[in-house]
N, C-alpha and C positions, 0 to 999 in steps of 0.2 A: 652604640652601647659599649658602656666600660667592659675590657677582662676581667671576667671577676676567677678570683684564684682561690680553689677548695682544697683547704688541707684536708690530707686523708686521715684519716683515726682509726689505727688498728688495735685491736685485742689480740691477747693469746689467750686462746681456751685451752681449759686442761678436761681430757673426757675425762669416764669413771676408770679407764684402764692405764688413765697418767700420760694419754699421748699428750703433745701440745699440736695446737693448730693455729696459723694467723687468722682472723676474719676483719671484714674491711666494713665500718660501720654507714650503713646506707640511712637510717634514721631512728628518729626517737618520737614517742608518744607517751603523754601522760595522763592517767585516768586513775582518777579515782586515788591522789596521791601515792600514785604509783607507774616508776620510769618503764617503759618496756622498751629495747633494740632491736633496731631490726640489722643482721649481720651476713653479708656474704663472704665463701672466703674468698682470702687474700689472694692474689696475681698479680703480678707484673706485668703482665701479656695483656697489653690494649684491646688486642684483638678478641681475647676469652670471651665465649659467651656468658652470661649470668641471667641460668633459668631458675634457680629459687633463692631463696633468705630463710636463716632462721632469725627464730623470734626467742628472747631470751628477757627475765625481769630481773629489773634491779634489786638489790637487798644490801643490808652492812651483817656483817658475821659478826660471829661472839666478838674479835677484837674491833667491831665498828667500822672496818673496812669496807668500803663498794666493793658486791662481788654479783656475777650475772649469774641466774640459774633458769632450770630449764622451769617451763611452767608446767605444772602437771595434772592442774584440773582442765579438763576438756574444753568447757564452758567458758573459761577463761579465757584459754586460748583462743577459743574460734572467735570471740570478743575484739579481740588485739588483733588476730590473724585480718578477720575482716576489716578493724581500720588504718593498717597498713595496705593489704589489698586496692582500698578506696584509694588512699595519697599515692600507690604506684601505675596506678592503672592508666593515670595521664602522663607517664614517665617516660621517655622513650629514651633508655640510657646510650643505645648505639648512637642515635643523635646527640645529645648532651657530649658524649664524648670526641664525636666529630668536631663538635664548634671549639675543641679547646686546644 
């Protein structure tokens, strides 16, 4: 089987208090004409464990820009939460990252 080579895609979030944060983009799903991310943060460290993700939806702001927000109906989220759940449950990323 070919190396196959994954660029990584980082974000910087900015909280409500203005800090910045890296996060390392693990996937995307679309529903309902509508992108959602799913994002762990960022490390360097091979070794870090990574036990959650957040989940974040797409939108463009007043100047049209892509900008990620948080979701804040419930319903929503456990919507999205659940089909990312689904796509990562078969994931075994200490292995994935073994093989590379």
């Amino acid at each position: 089987m070919a190396d196959e080579i994954f660029e990584t895609e980082i974000y910087t979030l900015t909280d409500d208090e203005g800090v910045e944060s890296d996060f390392e983009l693990i996937g995307t799903v679309e529903l309902e004409g509508v992108t959602y991310y799913a994002l762990v943060p960022y490390t360097e460290d091979e070794n870090a464990e990574i036990d959650e993700y957040i989940v974040l939806r797409g939108e463009k702001d007043e100047n049209g820009e892509d900008v990620l927000v948080s979701i804040e109906d419930d319903e929503e989220f456990d919507r999205v939460a659940d089909i990312f759940d689904d796509e990562f449950a078969d994931v075994d990323f200490e292995e994935a990252a073994d093989e590379e």
